[in-house]
C-alpha positions in Angstrom: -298.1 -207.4 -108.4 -293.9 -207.3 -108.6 -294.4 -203.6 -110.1 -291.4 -201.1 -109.0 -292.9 -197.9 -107.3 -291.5 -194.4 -106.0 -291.3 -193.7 -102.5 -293.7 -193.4 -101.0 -295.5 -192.9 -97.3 -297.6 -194.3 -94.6 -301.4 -193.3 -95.0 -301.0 -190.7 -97.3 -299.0 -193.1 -100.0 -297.8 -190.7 -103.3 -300.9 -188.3 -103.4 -299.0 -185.3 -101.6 -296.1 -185.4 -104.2 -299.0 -185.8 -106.9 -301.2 -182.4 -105.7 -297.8 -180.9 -105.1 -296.6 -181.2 -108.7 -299.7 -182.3 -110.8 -300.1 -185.8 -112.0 -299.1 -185.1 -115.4 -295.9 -184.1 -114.8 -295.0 -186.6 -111.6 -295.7 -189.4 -113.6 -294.0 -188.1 -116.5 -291.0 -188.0 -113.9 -291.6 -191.2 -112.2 -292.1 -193.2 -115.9 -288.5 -192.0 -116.6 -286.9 -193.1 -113.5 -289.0 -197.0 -113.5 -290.2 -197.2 -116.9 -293.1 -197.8 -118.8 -295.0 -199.9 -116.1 -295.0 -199.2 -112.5 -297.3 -198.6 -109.7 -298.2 -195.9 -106.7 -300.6 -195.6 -104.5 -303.2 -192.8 -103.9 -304.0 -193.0 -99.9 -303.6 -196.9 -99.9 -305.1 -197.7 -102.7 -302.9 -199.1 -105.7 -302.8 -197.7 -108.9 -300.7 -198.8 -112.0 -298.9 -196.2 -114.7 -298.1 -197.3 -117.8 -297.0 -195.8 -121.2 -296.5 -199.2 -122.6 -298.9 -199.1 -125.9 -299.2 -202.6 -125.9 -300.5 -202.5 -122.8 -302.9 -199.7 -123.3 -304.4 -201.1 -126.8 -305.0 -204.6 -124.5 -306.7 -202.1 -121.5 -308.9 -199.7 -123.3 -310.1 -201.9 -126.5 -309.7 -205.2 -126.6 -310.6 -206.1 -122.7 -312.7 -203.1 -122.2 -315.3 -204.7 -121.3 -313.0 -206.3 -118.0 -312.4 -202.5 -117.7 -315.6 -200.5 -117.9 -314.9 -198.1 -115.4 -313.0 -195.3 -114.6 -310.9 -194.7 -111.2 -313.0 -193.9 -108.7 -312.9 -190.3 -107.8 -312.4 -187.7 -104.8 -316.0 -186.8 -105.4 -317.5 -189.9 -106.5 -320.3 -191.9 -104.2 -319.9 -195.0 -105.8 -320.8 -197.2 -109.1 -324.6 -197.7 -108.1 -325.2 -193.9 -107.1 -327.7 -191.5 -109.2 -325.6 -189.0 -108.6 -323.6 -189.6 -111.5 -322.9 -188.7 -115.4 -321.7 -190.7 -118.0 -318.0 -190.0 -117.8 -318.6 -191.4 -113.8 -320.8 -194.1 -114.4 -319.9 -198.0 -115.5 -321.0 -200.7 -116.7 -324.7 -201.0 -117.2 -325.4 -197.6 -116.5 -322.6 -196.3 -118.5 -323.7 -198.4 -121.6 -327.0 -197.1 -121.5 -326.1 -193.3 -121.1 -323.6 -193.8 -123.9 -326.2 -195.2 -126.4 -328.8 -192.3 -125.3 -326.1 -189.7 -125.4 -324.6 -190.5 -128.9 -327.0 -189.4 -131.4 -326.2 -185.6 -129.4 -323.2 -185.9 -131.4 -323.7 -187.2 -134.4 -322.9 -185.1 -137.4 -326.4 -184.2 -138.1 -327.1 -182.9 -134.6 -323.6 -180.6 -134.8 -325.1 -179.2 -138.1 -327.8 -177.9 -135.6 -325.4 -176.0 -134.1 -323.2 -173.8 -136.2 -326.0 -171.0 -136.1 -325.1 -170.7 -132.3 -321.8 -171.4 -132.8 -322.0 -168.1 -135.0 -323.5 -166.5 -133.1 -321.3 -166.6 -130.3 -317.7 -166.2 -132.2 -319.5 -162.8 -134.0 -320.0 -162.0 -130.5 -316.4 -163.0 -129.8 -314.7 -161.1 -132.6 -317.2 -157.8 -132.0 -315.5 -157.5 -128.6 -312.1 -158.5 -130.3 -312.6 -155.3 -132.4 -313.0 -153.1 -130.0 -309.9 -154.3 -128.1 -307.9 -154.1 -131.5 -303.9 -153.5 -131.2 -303.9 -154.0 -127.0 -302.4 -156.7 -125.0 -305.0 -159.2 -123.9 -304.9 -161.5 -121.2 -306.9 -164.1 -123.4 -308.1 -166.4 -121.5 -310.4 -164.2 -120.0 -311.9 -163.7 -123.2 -311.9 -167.5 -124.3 -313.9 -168.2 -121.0 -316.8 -166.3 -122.0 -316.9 -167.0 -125.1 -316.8 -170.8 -124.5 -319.4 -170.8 -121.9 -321.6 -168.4 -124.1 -321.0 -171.4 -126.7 -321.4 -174.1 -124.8 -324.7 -173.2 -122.8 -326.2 -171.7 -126.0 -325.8 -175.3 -127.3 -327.2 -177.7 -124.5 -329.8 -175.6 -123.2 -330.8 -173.0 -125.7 -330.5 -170.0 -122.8 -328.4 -167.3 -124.1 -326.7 -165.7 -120.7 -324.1 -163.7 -123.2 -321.4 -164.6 -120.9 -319.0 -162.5 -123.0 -320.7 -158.8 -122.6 -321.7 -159.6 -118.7 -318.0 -159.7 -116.9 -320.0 -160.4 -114.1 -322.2 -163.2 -115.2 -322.4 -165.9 -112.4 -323.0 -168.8 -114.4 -319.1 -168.4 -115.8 -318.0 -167.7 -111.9 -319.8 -171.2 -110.4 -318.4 -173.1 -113.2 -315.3 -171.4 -112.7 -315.1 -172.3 -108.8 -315.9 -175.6 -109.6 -312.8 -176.0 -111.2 -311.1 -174.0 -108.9 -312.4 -176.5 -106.2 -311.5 -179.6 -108.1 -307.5 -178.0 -108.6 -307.1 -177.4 -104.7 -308.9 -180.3 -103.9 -310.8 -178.8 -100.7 -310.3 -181.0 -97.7 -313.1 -182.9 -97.8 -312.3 -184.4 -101.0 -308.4 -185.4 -99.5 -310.3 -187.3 -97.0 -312.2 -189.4 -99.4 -308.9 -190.1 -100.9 -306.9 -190.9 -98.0 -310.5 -192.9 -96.8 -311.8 -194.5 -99.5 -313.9 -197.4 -97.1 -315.6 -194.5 -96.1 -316.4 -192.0 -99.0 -319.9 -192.2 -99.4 -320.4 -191.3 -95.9 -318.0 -188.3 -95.8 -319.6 -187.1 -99.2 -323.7 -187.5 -97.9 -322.0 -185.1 -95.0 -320.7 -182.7 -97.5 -323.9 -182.8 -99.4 -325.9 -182.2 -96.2 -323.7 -179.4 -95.0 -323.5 -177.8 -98.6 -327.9 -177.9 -98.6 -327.6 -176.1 -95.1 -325.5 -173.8 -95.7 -327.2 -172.7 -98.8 -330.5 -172.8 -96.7 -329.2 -170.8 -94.3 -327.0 -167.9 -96.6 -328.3 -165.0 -97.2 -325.7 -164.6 -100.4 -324.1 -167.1 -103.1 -320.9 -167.0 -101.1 -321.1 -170.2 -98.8 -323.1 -172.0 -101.5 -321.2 -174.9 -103.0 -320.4 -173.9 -106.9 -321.4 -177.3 -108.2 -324.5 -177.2 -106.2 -325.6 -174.0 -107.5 -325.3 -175.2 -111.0 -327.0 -178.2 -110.6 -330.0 -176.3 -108.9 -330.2 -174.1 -111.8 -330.4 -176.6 -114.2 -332.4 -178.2 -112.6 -334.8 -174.9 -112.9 -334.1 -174.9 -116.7 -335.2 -178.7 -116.9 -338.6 -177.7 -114.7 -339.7 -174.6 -117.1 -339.3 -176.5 -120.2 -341.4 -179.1 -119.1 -343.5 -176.8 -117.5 -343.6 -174.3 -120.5 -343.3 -177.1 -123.5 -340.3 -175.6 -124.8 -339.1 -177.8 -127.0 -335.6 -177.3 -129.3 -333.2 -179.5 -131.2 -330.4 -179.6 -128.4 -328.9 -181.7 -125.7 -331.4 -181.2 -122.8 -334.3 -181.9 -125.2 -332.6 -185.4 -126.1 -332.5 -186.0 -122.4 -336.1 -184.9 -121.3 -337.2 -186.8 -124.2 -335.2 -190.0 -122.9 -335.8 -189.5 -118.8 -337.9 -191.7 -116.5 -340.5 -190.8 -114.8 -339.9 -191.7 -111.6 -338.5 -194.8 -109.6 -341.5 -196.4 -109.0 -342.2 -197.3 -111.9 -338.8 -199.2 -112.7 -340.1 -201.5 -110.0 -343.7 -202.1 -111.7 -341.8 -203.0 -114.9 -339.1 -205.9 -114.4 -338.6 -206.2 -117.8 -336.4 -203.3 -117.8 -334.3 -203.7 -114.8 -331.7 -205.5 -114.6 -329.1 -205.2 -111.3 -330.5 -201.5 -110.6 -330.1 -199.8 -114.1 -332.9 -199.9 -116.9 -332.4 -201.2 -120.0 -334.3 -199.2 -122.3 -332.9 -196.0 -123.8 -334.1 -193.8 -120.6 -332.4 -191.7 -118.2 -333.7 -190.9 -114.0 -334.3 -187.4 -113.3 -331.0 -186.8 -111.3 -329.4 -188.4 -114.5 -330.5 -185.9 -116.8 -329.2 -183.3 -114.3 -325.8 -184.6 -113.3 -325.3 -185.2 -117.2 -326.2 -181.8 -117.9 -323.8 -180.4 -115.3 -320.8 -182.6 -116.9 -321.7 -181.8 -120.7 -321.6 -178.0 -119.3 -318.6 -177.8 -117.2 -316.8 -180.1 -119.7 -317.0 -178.2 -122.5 -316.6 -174.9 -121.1 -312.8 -175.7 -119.9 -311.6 -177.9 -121.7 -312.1 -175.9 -125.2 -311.5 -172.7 -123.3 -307.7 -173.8 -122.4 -307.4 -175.8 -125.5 -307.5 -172.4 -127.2 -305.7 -170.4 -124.7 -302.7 -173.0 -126.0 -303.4 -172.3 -129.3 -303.0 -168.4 -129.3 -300.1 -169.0 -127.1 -298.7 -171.1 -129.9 -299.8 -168.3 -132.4 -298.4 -165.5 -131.0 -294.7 -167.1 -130.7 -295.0 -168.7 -134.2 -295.7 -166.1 -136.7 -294.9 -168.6 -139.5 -297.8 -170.9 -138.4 -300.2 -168.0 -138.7 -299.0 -167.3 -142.2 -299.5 -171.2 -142.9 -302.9 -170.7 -141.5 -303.9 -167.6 -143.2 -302.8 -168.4 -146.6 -305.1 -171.9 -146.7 -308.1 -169.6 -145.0 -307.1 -167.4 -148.2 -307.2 -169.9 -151.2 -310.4 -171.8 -149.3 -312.6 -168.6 -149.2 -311.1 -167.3 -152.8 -312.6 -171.0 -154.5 -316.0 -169.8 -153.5 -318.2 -166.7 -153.7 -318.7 -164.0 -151.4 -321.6 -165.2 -149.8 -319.6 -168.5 -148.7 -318.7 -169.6 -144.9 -317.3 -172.1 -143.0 -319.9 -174.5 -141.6 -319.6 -178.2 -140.6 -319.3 -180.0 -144.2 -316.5 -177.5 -145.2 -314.5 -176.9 -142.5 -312.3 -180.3 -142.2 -311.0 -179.7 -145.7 -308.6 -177.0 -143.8 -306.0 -180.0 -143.8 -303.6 -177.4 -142.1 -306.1 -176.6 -139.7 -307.0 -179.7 -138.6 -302.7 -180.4 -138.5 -302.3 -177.5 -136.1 -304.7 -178.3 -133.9 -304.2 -182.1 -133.6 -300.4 -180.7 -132.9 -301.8 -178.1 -130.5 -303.3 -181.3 -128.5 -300.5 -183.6 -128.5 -298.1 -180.8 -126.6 -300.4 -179.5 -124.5 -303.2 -182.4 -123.8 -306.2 -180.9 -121.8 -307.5 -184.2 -119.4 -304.6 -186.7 -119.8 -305.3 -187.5 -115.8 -308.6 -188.5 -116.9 -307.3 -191.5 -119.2 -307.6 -194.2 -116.7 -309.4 -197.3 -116.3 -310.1 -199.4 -113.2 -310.4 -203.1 -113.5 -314.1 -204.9 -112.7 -313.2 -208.3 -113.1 -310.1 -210.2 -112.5 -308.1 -210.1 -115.4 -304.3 -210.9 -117.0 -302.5 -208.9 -119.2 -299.0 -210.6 -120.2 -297.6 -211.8 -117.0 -299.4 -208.9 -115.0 -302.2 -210.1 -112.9 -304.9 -207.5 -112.4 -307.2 -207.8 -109.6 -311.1 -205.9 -108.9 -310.4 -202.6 -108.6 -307.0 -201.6 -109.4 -307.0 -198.9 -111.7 -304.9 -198.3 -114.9 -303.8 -194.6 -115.6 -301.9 -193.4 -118.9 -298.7 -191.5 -118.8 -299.7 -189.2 -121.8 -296.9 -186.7 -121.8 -294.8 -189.6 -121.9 -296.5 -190.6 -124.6 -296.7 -188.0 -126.3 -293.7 -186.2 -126.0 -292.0 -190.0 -127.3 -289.2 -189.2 -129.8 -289.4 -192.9 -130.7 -293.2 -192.4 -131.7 -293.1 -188.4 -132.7 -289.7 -188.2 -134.0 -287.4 -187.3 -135.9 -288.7 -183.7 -135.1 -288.0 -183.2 -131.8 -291.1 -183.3 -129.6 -290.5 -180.2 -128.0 -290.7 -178.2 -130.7 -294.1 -177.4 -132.2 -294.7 -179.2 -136.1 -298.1 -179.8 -137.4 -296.3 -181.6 -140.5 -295.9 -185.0 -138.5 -299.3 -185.6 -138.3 -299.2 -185.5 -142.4 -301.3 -188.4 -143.6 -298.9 -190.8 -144.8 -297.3 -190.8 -141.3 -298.7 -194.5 -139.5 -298.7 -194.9 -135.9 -300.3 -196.5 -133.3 -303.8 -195.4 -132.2 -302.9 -195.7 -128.6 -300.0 -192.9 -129.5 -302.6 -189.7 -129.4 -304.4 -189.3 -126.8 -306.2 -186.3 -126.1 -309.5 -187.2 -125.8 -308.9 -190.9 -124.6 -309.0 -194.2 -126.6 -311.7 -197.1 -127.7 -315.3 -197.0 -126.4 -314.9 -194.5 -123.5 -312.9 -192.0 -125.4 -314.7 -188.6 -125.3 -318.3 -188.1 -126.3 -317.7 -184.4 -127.2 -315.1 -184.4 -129.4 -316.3 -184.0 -132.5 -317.9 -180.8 -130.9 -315.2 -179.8 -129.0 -313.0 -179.9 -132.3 -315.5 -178.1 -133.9 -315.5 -175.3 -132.0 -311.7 -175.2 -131.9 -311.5 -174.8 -135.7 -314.5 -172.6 -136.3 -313.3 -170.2 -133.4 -309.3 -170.2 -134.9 -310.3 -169.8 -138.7 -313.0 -167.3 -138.4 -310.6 -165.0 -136.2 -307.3 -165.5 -138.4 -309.3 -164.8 -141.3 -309.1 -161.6 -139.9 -306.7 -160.8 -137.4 -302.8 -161.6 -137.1 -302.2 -162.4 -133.6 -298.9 -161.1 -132.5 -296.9 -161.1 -128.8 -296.4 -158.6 -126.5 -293.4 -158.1 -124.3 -295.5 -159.9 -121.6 -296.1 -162.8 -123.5 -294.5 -166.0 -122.2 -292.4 -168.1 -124.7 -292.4 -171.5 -122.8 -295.3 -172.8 -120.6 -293.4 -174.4 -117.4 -296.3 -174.2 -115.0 -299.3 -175.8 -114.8 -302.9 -176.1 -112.6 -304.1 -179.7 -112.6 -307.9 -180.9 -111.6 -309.9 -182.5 -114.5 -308.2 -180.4 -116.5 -304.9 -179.2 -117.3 -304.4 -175.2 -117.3 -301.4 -173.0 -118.1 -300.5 -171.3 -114.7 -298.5 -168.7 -117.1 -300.5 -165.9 -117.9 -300.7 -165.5 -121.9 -300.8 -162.4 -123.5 -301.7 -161.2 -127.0 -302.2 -159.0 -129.0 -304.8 -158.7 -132.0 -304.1 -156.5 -135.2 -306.4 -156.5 -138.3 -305.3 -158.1 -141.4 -304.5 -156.1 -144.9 -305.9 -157.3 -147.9 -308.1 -160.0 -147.3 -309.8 -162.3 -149.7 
């Protein structure tokens, strides 16, 4: 395609610099030795970088429908395959998720879920009470309290993560990540094979159900399979028990088909393999369930952790913070709290966060797109299947797009509202109609988790804390290696 590329090697083409380094921060290297275009390859497949808005706007919005798919994955069967959610799935299959899967996060549906959400932060700031004026390794805490959140919300099963340290519905989803970072061999096959990844992944599926047959203990059992078997369990009882609740697994029982057979008695709604109608398979509603889980457990979870890391090294920002909780909760009477209609008038809130997301983005390897039908952008001719992957930190860390403040330093300010630029500039939860499906929840959380603590606390640094991030873990999501450390203190003379 007359693209420049690194060096690379025979078989294995760039992927061992890639797991060596992360992806984030090799192509961050790369884009500044060949530009903002280039290619490598991941095994022998192709794959082109670019950090070219132009290029991105043409990719993700206007020709999205040439590019309905994302990259195919280490753990992916393929596009036709049950066994995937909607951030896997394309075309057909993805459209019709998508349309099922909206109205989950509509504004009327979050409303639904600021009791739980609560619920679950009281729980959060009763344990930060009794851990007062003692250095915390936070993200330990933030875990718990994000998968007490976020299984509370999509289920309705309140495990109370954050009093069980033990609880092994945080430990699986944890491993799964942990799996997904390492990338376990299996997966670097499929990778360095890609003709023949459904076969090597039906053998790791088969080996994973015998091993779990055949274990007396949790050990050997795969994490992800253990999940999915439990919700599948959850799905089974409310069926079985006609437990019905205003959540995300209702939607989907509500939506599901009953079984294959009778797509086959009713052509009217099939079309290439994937019904038309607003329904979802069995498997669907599981795998879905799974992704919607694991998701929004780690991706808020370390979207926080940045946050108090910022915090404790920017005592300024916390007074900034403080003093708009302050004058917000002093307008109104005593009774008053922050729910979903109030809690995007925090315009320095909603600053610090967007700010907190452009240094520290939480999927950027996950903004991709692979082509489905043979398209040109510009003089660059895209053939089926090459996928197109965003340099974020490139992007975001731009001092053409971000400046004249330099982009290393932390200022909530640029993202004032008379600032204009380019809606392919901010990328944290992706661009045009694959962007993420969360994120109005996932930013709701955020805020109702920050403001309800600083309302109370001052979060302050320890002589353990770190005061720069340089490493980083890298699967789906993108994880301080770092350990940060804080310490909570209660406020004086609160409104």
């Amino acid at each position: 395609m007359g693209l420049k590329t690194p060096k690379f090697s025979f078989f294995y083409g760039n992927l061992p610099e890639i797991l060596k380094n992360t992806q984030s921060n090799t192509l961050r290297k790369w884009t500044a030795e060949l530009g903002k275009t280039y290619g490598y390859y991941e095994g022998h497949l192709p794959v082109i970088v670019t950090s070219d808005l132009e290029l991105i706007n043409e990719v993700f919005i206007k020709q999205y429908s040439n590019f309905m798919a994302r990259k195919i994955y280490p753990w992916q069967f393929s596009d036709n395959s049950p066994k995937m959610d909607l951030f896997l799935s394309s075309n057909k299959r993805w459209k019709r998720m998508r349309n099922i899967i909206n109205p989950t996060f509509s504004p009327s549906k979050l409303k639904e879920l600021i009791p739980i959400m609560n619920k679950c932060t009281q729980r959060f700031i009763n344990i930060l009470e009794q851990n007062l004026d003692q250095e915390l390794l936070i993200s330990d805490f933030l875990n718990r309290y994000t998968m007490d959140t976020i299984w509370n919300s999509a289920t309705g099963m309140d495990i109370n993560c954050q009093s069980d340290l033990n609880n092994e519905y945080m430990h699986k989803a944890l491993d799964v990540f942990k799996d997904l970072e390492e990338l376990k061999f299996g997966f670097r096959m499929t990778s360095y094979l890609s003709e023949f990844r459904p076969i090597i992944l039906q053998f790791m599926t088969i080996l994973t159900y015998l091993m779990g047959k055949i274990s007396t203990t949790n050990d050997f059992v795969d994490p992800l399979f253990w999940l999915t078997q439990h919700i599948h369990q959850i799905i089974e009882q409310r069926k079985k028990e006609n437990i019905r609740r205003k959540d995300f697994t209702q939607l989907l029982i509500e939506s599901r088909i009953e079984d294959n057979e009778s797509l086959k008695k009713n052509e009217k709604i099939v079309m290439s393999k994937f019904p038309l109608d607003k329904q979802m398979s069995f498997e669907e509603i599981e795998f879905n369930l799974v992704g919607f889980l694991l998701a929004g457990f780690e991706t808020t979870s370390s979207a926080l952790n940045y946050s108090f890391f910022i915090l404790a090294n920017h005592p300024e920002e916390v007074s900034k913070l403080q003093q708009e909780l302050d004058e917000f909760y002093a307008k109104n009477d005593q009774n008053f709290d922050i729910n979903f209609d109030n809690i995007n008038q925090l315009e320095y809130l909603d600053m610090f966060v967007t700010e907190v997301l452009r240094m520290y983005p939480i999927s950027s390897n996950t903004v991709n797109r692979r082509c489905m039908f043979p398209t040109q952008i510009g003089d660059l001719k895209i053939p089926i299947g090459v996928s197109i992957t965003v340099d974020v930190l490139s992007i975001h860390y731009d001092h053409n797009i971000w400046g004249p403040v330099d982009t290393e330093m932390f200022y909530p300010l640029r993202f004032s509202a008379d600032v204009k630029r380019s809606q392919s500039a901010y990328l944290p939860f992706g661009i045009g109609p694959r962007n993420c499906v969360g994120m109005r929840y996932a930013l709701m959380e955020m805020k109702m988790a920050l403001a309800k603590i600083l309302f109370i606390y001052n979060v302050l640094p320890t002589e353990n804390t770190p005061t720069k991030l340089v490493n980083f873990t890298e699967g789906t999501v993108r994880r301080p290696k770092d350990l940060v450390k804080v310490k909570f203190v209660k406020r004086q003379n609160t409104v």
